[in-house]
ROTIDO-855439 format. One record per atom (N, C-alpha, C): residue in one letter; x, y, z. Coordinates in pm, whole numbers, plus 50000, padded with zeros to 5 digits. Each point is the difference from the previous one (the first is absolute). Example, Ala and Ser with C-alpha at 12.3 -4.5 7.8 and 13.67 -1.06 7.14 Angstrom:
residues 2
A513194943150780
A499115011950000
A500905012050000
S499655010549928
S500825011950006
S499235010950073
//
This chain:
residues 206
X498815255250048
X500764988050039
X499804996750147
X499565008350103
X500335002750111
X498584985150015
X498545004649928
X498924989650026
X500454984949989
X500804999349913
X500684989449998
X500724989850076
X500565009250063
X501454996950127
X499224986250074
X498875000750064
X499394989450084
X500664982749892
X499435003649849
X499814990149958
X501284992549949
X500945010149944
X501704999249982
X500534987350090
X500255010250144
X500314997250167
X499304979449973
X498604998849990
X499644987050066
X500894993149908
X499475003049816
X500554991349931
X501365000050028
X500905005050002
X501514995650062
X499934993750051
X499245002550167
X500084988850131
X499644992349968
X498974994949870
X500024983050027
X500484994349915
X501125006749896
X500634995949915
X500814995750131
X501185007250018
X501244998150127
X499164989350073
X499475002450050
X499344986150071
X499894984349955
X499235009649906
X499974980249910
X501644993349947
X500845010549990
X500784994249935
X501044993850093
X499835009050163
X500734990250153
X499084987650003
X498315004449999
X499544986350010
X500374987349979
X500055003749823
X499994987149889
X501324990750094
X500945006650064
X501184989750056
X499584991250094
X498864998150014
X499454994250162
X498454990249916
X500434990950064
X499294987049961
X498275000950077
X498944999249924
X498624999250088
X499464987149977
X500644986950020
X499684987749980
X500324990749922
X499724996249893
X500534993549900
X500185000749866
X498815014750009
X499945003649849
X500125013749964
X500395005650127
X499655018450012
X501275004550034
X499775012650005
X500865007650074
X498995012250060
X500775003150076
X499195013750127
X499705014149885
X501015000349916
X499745008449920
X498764997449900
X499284988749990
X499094994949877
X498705010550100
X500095002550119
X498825005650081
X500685020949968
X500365002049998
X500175012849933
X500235006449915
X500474991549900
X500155008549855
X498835000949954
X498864990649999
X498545002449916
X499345014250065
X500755009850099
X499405012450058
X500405005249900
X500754998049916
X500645012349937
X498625002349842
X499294986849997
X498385006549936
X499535008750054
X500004996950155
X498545014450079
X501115009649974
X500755001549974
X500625011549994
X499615006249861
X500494994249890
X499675005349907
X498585002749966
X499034992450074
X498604999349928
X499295010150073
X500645005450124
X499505013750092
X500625013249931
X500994997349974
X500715009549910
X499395006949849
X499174986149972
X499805003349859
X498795002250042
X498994996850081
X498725006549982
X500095012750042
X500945004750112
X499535012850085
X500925011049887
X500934995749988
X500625014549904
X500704995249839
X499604986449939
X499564998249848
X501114994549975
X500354995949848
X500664992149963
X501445004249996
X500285009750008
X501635009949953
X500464997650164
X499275002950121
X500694997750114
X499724983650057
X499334993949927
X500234986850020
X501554994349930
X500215004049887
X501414994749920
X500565005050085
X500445015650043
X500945001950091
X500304992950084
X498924995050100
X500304993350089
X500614989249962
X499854989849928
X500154985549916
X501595003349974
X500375013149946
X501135001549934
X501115000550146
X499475003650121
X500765006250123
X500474982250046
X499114992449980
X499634988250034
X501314989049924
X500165004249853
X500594991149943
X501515002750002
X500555014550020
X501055004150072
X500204993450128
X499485005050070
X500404992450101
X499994988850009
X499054990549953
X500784986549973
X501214995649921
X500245006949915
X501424999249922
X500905005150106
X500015014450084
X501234999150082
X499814987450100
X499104993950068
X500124992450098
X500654981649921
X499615001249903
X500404987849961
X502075000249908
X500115011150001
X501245006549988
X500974996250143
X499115004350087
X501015000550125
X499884982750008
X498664995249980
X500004987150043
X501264986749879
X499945007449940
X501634991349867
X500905002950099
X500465007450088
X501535002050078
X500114995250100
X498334993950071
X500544992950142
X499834985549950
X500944991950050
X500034985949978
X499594993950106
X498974988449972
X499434992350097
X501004982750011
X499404989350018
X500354992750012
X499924990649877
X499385005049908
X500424995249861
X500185008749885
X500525007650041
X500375015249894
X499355013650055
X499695008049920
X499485015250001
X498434996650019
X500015006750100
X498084998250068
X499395003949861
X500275010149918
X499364999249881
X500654998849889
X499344988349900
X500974998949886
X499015005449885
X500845001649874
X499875009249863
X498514998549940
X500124982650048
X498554997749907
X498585005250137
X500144996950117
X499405000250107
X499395023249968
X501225005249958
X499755013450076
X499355006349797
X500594991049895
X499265009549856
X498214990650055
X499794989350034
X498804995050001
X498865009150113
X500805002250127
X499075013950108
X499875009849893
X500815003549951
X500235010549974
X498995005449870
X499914990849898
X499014999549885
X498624993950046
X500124991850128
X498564995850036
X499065013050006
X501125007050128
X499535009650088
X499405010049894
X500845006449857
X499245009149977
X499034996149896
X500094989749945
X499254993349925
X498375000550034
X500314991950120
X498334997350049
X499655010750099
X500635014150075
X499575007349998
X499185012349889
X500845002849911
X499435006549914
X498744993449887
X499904986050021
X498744994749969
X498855002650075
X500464997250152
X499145001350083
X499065017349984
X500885011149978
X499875012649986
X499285001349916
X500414990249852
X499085007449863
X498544988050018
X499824991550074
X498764994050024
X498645005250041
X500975007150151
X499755004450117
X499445014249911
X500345007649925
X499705013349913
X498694994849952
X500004987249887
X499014997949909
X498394996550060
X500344993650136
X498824997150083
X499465008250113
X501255011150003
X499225011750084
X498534999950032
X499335004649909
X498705002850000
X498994990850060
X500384985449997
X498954995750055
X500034996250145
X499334991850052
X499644997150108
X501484999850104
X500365008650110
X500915004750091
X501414986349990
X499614990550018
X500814985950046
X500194995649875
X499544997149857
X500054995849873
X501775004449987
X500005013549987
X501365001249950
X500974994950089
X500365005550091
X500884990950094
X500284986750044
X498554991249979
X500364988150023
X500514994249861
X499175003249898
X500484996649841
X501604998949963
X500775017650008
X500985001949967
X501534995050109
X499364992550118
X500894998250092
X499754989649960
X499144989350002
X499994983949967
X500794996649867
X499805012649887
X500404990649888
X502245010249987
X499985011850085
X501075002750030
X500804990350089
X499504993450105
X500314992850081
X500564987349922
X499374992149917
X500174990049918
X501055001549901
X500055014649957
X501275002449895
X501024995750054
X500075009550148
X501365000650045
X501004985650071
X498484990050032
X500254991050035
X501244993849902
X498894997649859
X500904988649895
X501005013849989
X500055004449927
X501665009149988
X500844997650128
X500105000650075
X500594999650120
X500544988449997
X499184991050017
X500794982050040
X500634994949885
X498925003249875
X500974992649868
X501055007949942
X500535012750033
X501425009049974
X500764992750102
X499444996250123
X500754999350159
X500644985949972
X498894991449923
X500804984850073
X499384991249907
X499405005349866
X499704986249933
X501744996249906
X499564991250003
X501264988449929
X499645005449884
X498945003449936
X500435005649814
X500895012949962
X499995008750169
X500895011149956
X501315001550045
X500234989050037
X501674997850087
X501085010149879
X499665000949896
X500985007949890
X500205013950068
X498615006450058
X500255013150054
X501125004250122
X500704989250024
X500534997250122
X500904986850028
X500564993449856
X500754987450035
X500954993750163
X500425010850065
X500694998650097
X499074994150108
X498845007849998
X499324998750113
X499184984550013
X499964990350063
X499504987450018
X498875002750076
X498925000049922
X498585000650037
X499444987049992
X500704985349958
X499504985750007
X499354994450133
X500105010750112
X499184995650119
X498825001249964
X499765009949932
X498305005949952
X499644992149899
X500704994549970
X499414985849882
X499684988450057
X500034997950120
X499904984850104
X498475001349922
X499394989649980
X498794992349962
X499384994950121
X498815005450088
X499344997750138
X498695002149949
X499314990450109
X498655005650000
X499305013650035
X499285004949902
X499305017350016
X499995003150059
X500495008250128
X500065005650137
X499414984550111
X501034993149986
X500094986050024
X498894991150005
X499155002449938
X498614994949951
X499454998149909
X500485003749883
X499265001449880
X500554992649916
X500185004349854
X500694987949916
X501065004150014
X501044994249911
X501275004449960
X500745012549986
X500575006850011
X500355014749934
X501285003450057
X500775005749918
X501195006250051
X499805008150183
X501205000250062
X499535006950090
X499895015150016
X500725003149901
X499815016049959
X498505001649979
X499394991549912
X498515003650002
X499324998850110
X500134993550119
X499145003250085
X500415011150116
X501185001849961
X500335015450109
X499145007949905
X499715003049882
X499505005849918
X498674999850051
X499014987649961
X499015002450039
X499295005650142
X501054994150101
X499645001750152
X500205018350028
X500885008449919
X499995011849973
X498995004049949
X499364996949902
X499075006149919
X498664994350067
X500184992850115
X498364997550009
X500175010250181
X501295004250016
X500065011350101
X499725012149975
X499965003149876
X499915013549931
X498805001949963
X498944985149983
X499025007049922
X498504994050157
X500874995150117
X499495003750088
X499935012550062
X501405007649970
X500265013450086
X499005010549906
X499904997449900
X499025009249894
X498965001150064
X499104987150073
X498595004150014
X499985008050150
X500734994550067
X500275006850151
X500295015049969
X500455000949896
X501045017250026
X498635010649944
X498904994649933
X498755004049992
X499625011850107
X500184997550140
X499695000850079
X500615014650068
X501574998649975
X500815014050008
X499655010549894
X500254993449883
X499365006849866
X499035010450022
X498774994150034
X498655008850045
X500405010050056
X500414995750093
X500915011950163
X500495008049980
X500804998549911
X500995006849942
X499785011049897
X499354993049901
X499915009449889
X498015010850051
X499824996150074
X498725006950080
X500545008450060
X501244998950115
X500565011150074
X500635007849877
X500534996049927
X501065012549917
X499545003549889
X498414995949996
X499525005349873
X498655008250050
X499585011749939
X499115006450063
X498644995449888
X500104988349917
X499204995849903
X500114982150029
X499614993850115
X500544982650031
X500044996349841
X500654985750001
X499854995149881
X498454994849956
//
């Protein structure tokens, strides 16, 4: 367990992180947190090459705890329009998170073998994309308001142009997309640690 500890330790920190982030606005379509939660791939995908698939879930599993306690504490503080996190907001992290991690893991397993960057960029792009749609359409589409009647998510139904340019679309969909095209930028960049990483802590590089 002890080889582990490095990878435990980050995934926490950028869970806790992302989840102070997400409260803080990065323009019009982001939040500060949309730039750190997609670490929590290099985490798993260093994890799973250097010491295999059983201490990759661990990690994933350390990961989805702790987002359940942080989004726990986050239901009890109230912001300026209720509880910084509400019911539908913390089951949608919460099933994103382990959802499209443990995809990412059993991808990331099946493409091992080939060429060093194949698996990681593969299983983070199409993990990245899971977590996206689970995330926004549990969080704030208007078809699941049942999961959550109290909560008034009709801001996320305003009808705007696509990240104010494009056609039509709810505005939940383009926080959506402007997330998911942050995540599957941070994929090709994190390439880069990846190598570094799993070269220093592996006495076999990928």
């Amino acid at each position: 367990m002890t080889r582990l500890l490095p990878g435990v330790i980050a995934m926490a920190a950028i869970v806790v992180a992302s989840n102070i982030l997400v409260q803080f606005l990065f323009g019009n379509w982001l939040t500060w947190g949309a730039f750190t939660y997609p670490l929590a791939f290099l985490v798993t995908d260093v994890m799973n090459r250097v010491y295999g698939v059983t201490a990759a879930r661990k990690v994933v599993l350390v990961g989805f705890v702790t987002g359940v306690i942080c989004s726990f504490i986050g239901t009890q503080i109230m912001g300026e329009f209720g509880p910084l996190v509400t019911l539908r907001i913390a089951m949608g992290s919460g099933l994103a998170f382990l959802t499209a991690q443990l995809l990412d893991v059993a991808i990331f397993d099946r493409l091992r073998e080939g060429r060093w960057w194949r698996a990681p960029v593969v299983s983070t792009l199409i993990g990245s994309s899971v977590d996206t749609a689970i995330f926004f359409s549990i969080a704030f589409s208007g078809t699941l308001t049942f999961l959550e009647p109290a909560n008034d998510v009709s801001w996320a139904g305003e009808v705007l142009p696509l990240l104010g340019a494009g056609p039509m679309a709810p505005l939940w969909v383009s926080l959506a997309v402007a997330d998911w095209m942050v995540k599957l930028a941070l994929a090709l960049l994190a390439l880069v640690p990846f190598r570094v990483l799993v070269t220093k802590l592996s006495p076999n590089p990928a």
